[in-house]
MARRO-577839 format. One record per residue (C-alpha): residue number from 1; residue in one letter; x, y, z. Coordinates in steps of 0.001 Angstrom, whole numbers, plus 500000, padded with zeros to 6 digits. Example, Ala and Ser with C-alpha at 12.3 -4.5 7.8 and 13.67 -1.06 7.14 Angstrom:
seq->1&type->A&x->512300&y->495500&z->507800
seq->2&type->S&x->513670&y->498940&z->507140
This chain:
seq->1&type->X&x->779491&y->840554&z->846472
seq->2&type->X&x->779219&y->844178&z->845649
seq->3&type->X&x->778964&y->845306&z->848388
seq->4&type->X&x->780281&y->849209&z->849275
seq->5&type->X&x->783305&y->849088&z->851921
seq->6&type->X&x->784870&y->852137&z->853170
seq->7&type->X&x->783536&y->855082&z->855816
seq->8&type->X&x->781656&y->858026&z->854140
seq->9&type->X&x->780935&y->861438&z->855910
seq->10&type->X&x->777449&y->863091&z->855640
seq->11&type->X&x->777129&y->866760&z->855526
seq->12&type->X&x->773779&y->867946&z->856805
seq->13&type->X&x->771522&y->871068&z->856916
seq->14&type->X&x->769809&y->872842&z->859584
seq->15&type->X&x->766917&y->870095&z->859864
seq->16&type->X&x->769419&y->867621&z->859592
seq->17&type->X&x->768960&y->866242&z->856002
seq->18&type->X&x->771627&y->865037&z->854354
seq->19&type->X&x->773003&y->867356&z->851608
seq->20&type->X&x->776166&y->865535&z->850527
seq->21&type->X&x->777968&y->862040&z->851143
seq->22&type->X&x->781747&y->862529&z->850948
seq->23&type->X&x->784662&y->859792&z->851303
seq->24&type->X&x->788012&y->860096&z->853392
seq->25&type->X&x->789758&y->861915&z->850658
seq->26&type->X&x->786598&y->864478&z->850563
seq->27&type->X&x->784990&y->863302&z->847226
seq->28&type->X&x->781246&y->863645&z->846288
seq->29&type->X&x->779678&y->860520&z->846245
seq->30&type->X&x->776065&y->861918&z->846185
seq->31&type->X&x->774395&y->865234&z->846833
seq->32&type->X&x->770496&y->866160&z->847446
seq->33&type->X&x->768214&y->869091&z->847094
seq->34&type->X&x->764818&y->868710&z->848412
seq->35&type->X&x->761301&y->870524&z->848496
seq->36&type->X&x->760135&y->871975&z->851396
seq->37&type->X&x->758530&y->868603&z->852164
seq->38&type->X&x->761474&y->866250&z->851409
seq->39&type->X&x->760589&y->865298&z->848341
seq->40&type->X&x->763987&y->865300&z->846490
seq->41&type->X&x->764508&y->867961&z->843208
seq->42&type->X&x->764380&y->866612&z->839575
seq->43&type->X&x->768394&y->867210&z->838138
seq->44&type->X&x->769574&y->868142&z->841929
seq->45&type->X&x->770082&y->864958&z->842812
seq->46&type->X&x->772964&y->862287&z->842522
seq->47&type->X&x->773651&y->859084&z->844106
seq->48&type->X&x->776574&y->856532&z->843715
seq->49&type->X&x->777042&y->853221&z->844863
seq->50&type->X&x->777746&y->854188&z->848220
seq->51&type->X&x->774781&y->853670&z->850755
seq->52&type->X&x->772923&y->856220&z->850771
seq->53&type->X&x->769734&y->854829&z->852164
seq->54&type->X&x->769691&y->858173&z->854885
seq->55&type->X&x->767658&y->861866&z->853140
seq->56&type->X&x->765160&y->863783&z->854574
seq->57&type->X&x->766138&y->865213&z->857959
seq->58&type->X&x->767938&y->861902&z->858475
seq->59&type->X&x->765306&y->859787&z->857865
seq->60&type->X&x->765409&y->856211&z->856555
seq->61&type->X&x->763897&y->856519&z->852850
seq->62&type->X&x->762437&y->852922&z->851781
seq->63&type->X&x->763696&y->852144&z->848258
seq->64&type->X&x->760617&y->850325&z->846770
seq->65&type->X&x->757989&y->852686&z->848387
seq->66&type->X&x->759859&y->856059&z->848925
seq->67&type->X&x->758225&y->856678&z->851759
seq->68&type->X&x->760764&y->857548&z->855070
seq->69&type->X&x->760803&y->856138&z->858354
seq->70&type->X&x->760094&y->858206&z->861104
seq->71&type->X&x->760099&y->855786&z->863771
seq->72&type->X&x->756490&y->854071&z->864044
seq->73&type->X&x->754856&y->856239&z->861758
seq->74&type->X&x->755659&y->856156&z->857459
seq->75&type->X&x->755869&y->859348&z->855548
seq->76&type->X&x->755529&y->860712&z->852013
seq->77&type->X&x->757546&y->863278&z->850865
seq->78&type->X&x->755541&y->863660&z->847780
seq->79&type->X&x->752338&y->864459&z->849805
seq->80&type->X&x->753993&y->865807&z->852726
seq->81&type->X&x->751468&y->864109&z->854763
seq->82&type->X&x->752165&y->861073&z->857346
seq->83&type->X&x->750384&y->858214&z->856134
seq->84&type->X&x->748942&y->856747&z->859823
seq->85&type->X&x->747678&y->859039&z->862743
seq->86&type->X&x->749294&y->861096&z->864817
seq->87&type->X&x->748983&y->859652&z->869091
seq->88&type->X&x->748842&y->863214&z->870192
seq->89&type->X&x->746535&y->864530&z->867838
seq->90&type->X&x->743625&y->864976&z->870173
seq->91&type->X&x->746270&y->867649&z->871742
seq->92&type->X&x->746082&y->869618&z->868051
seq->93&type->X&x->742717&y->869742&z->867153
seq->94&type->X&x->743516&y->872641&z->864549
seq->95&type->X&x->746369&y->870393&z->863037
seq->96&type->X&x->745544&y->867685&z->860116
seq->97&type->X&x->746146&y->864608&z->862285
seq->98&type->X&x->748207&y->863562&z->859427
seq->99&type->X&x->750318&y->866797&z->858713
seq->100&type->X&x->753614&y->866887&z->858956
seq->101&type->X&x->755670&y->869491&z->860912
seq->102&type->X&x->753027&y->871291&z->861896
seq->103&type->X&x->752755&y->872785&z->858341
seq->104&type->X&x->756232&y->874682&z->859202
seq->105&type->X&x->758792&y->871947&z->857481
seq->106&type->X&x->761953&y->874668&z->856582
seq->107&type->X&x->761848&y->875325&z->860368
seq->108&type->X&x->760497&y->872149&z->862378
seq->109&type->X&x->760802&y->868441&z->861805
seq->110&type->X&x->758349&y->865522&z->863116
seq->111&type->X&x->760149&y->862590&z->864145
seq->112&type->X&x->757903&y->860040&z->866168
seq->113&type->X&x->756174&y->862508&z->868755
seq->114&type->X&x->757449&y->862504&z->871997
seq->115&type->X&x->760814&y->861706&z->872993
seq->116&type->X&x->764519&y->862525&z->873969
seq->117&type->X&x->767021&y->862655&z->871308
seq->118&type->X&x->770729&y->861908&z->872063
seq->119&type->X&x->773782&y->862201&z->871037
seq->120&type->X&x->776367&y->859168&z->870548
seq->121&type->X&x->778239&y->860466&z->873403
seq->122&type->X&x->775478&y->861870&z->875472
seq->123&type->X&x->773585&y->858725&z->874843
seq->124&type->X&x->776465&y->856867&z->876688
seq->125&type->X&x->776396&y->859608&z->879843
seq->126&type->X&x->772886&y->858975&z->880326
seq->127&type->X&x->773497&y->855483&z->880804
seq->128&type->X&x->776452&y->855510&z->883236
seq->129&type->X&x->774421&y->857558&z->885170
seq->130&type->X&x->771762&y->854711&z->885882
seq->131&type->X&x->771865&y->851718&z->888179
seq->132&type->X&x->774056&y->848896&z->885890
seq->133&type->X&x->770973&y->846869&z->886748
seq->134&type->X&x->768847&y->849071&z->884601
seq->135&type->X&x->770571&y->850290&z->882026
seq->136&type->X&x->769371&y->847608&z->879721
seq->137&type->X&x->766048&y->848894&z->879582
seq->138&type->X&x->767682&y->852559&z->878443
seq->139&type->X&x->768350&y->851940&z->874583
seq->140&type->X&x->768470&y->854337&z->871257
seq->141&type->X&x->767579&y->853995&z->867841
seq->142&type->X&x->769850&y->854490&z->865038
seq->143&type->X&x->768932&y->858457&z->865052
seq->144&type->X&x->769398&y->858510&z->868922
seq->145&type->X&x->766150&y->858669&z->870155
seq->146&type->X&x->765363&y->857280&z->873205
seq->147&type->X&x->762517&y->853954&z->873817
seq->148&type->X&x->760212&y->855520&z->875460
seq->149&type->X&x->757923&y->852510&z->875374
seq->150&type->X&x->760530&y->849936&z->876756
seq->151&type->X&x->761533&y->852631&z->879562
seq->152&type->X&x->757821&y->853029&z->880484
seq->153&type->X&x->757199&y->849248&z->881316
seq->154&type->X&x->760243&y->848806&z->883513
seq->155&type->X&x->758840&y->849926&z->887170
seq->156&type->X&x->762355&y->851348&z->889238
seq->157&type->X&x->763249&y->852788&z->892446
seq->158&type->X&x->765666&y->854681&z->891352
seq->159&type->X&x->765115&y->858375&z->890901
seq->160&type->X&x->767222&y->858868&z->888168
seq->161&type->X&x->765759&y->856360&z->886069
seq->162&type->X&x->761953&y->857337&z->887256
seq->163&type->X&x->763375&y->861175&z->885986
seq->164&type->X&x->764022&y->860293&z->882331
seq->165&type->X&x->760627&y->858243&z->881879
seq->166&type->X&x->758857&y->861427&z->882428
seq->167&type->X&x->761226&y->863518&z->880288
seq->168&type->X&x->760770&y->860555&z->877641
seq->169&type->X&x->756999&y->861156&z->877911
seq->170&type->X&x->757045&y->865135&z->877422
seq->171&type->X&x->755170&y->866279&z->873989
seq->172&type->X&x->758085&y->868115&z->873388
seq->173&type->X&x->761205&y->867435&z->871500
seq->174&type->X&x->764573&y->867291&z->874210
seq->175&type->X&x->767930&y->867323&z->872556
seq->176&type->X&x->770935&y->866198&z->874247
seq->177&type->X&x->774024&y->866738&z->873233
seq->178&type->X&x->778150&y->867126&z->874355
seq->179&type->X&x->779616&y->870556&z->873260
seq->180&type->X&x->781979&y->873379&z->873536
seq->181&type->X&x->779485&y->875812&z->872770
seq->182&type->X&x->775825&y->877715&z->873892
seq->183&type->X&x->773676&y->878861&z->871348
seq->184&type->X&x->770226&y->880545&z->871556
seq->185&type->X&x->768334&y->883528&z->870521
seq->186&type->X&x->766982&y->886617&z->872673
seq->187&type->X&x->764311&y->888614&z->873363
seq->188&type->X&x->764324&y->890713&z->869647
seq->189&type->X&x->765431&y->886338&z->867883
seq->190&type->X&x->768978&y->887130&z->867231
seq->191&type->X&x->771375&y->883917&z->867283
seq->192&type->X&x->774049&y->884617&z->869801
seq->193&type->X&x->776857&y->881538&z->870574
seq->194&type->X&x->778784&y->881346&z->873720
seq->195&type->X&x->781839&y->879041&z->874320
seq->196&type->X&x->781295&y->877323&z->877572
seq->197&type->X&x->785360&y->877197&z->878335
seq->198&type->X&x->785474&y->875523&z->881370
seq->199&type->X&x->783494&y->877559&z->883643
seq->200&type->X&x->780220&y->876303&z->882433
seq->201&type->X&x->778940&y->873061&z->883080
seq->202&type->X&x->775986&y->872716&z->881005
seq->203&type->X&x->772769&y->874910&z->879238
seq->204&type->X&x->769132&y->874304&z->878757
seq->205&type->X&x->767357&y->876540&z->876482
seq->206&type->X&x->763798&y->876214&z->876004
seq->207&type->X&x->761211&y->877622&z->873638
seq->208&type->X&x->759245&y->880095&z->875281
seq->209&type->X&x->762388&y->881064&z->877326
seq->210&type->X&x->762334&y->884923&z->876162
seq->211&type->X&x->766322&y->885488&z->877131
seq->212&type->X&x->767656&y->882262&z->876308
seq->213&type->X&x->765218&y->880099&z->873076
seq->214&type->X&x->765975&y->877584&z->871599
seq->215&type->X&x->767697&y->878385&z->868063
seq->216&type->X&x->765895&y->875782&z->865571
seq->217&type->X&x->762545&y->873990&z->866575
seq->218&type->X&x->760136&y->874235&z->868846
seq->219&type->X&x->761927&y->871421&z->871661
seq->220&type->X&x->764514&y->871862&z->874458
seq->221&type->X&x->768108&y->871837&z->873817
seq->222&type->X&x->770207&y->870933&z->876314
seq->223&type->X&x->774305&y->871418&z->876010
seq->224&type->X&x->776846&y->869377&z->878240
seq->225&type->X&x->779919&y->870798&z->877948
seq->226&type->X&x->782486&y->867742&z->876497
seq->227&type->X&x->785696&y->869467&z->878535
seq->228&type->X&x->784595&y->867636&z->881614
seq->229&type->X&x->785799&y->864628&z->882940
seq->230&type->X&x->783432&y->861636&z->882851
seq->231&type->X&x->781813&y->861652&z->885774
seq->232&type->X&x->781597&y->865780&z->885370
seq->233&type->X&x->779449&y->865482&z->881871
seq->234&type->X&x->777377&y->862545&z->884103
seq->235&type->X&x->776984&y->865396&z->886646
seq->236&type->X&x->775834&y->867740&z->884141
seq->237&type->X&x->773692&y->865714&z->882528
seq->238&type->X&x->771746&y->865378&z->885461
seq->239&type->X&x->771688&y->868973&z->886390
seq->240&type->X&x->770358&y->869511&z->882780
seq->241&type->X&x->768084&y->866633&z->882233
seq->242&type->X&x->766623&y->865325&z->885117
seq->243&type->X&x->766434&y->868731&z->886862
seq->244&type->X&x->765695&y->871898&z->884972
seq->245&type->X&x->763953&y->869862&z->881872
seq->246&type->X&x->761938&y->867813&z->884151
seq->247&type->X&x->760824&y->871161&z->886031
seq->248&type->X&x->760061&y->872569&z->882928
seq->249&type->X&x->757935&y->869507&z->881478
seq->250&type->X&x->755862&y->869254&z->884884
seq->251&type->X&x->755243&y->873230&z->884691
seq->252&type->X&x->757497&y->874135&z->887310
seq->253&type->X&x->759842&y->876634&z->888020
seq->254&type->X&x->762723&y->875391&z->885856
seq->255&type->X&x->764987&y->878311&z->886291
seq->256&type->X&x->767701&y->879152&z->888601
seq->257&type->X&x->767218&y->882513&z->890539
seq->258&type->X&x->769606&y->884124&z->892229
seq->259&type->X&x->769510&y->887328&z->894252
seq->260&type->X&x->772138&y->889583&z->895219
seq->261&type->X&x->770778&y->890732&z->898349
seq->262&type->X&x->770924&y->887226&z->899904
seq->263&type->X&x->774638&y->886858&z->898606
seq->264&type->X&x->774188&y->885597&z->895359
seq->265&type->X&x->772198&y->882524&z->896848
seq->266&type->X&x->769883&y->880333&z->894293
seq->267&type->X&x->765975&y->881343&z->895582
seq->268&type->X&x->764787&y->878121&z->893940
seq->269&type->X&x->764848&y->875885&z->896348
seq->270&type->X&x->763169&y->873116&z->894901
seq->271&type->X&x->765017&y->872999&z->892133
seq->272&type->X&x->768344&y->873237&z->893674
seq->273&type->X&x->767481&y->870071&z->896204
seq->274&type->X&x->766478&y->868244&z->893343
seq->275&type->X&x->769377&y->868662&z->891243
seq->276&type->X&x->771301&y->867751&z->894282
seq->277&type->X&x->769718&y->864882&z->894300
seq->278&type->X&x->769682&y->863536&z->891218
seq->279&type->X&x->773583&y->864808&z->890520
seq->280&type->X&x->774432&y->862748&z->893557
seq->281&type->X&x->772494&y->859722&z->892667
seq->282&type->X&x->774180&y->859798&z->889403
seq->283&type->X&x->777979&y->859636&z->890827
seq->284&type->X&x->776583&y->856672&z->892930
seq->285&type->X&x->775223&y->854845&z->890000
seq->286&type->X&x->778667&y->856151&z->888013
seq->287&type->X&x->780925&y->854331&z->890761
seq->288&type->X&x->779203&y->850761&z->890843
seq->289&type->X&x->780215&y->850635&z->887374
């Protein structure tokens, strides 16, 4: 029937948009360029037969309109304006309510507001960490981005759960994601990585975090480290998540202080009791699996 069989690879850039499509034995089967907007460069581009439905920063690109899907909201790349209004835009009242990025696109990307953004294998952590009872009403799109709306009409008891509606609801991008490695920038912006080995658990950066930003947009990025075991990475995720981004959403004290004069004890005590809590209530939810 024509149709394309076969797995293909896609090689992305730092906003995520796909550069090149490869096959198993590493040949081209397409290649973009795009303006700063996404709209794709005369000569630069080439496309097979393979599906290659996927372009700008990822985005779904509809073949009889061009315009991309990014999530409830269309967008055209040869504008480089969103073609309904943006829910938060009473929060941006210097910002077009139909701009996109901010005006920034070779540094930010606008993806459907507010939301947490997973990982394949993150995306599955989350989950096991939930009551089994509940975890139906925890689903991803296709990029990995979490429904917030089905999330928000399921009332539960359980803290864990009631933890990632409000993360779901921050204006603010949160990445998730299972690594080896830390990366942020410092005080004077310069792009240090760490690897995590096996000493460290998990990392949150944030972006007015002067020691430890986050490297590409203005969101959280959180870092699990994928050495763990299962239920470590569930532990971790929870730490990460439902503790220090949740803090940091409801303006609280999101970071970890400890002093050397009371024997390298963590001062935040709120923090630390609530990542005990949710860490714990995780594990429980893990084991009735």
């Amino acid at each position: 029937n024509g149709a394309v069989s076969g797995r293909y690879y896609y090689l992305k850039d730092h906003l995520g948009s796909i550069r090149m499509t490869v096959d198993v034995n590493g040949n081209v089967v397409g290649y973009d360029d795009y303006y700063p907007y996404g709209m794709q460069m005369t000569g630069r581009s080439y496309t097979s037969s393979a599906d290659q439905r996927y372009k700008f920063v990822s985005n779904e690109r509809d073949a009889s309109t061009g315009y991309d899907h990014l999530g409830d909201r269309n967008y055209d790349s040869w504008l480089g304006r969103l073609l309904s209004v943006d829910p938060f835009a009473d929060k941006y009242p210097f910002l077009s309510p139909y701009s996109y990025a901010a005006g920034n696109p070779l540094n930010f990307i606008d993806v459907n507001g507010d939301s947490v953004r997973a990982s394949q294998e993150a995306q599955s952590d989350i989950i096991n960490g939930l009551p089994k009872e509940e975890r139906k009403f925890v689903q991803f799109d296709k990029n990995g981005v979490l429904n917030t709306e089905l999330l928000e009409k399921h009332a539960s008891d359980d803290p864990n759960v009631q933890a990632l509606t409000v993360v779901g609801k921050s204006e603010k991008w949160i990445d998730v994601s299972e690594s080896t490695i830390i990366q942020y920038k410092d005080e004077k912006g310069e792009t240090h990585t760490i690897d995590m080995g096996t000493g460290i658990t998990g990392f949150t950066t944030a972006p007015d975090n002067s020691k430890f930003s986050s490297i590409f947009r203005n969101d959280l990025d959180i870092r699990v480290n994928s050495r763990l075991s299962s239920e470590g990475r569930i532990k971790s995720l929870a730490h990460e998540l439902y503790g220090h981004a949740q803090f940091y959403i409801e303006g609280k004290d999101w970071i970890h202080h400890y002093s050397i004069s009371g024997g390298g004890e963590d001062q935040n005590g709120p923090l630390v009791r609530a990542i005990i809590r949710y860490q714990n209530q995780a594990l429980l939810n893990y084991g009735r699996k």
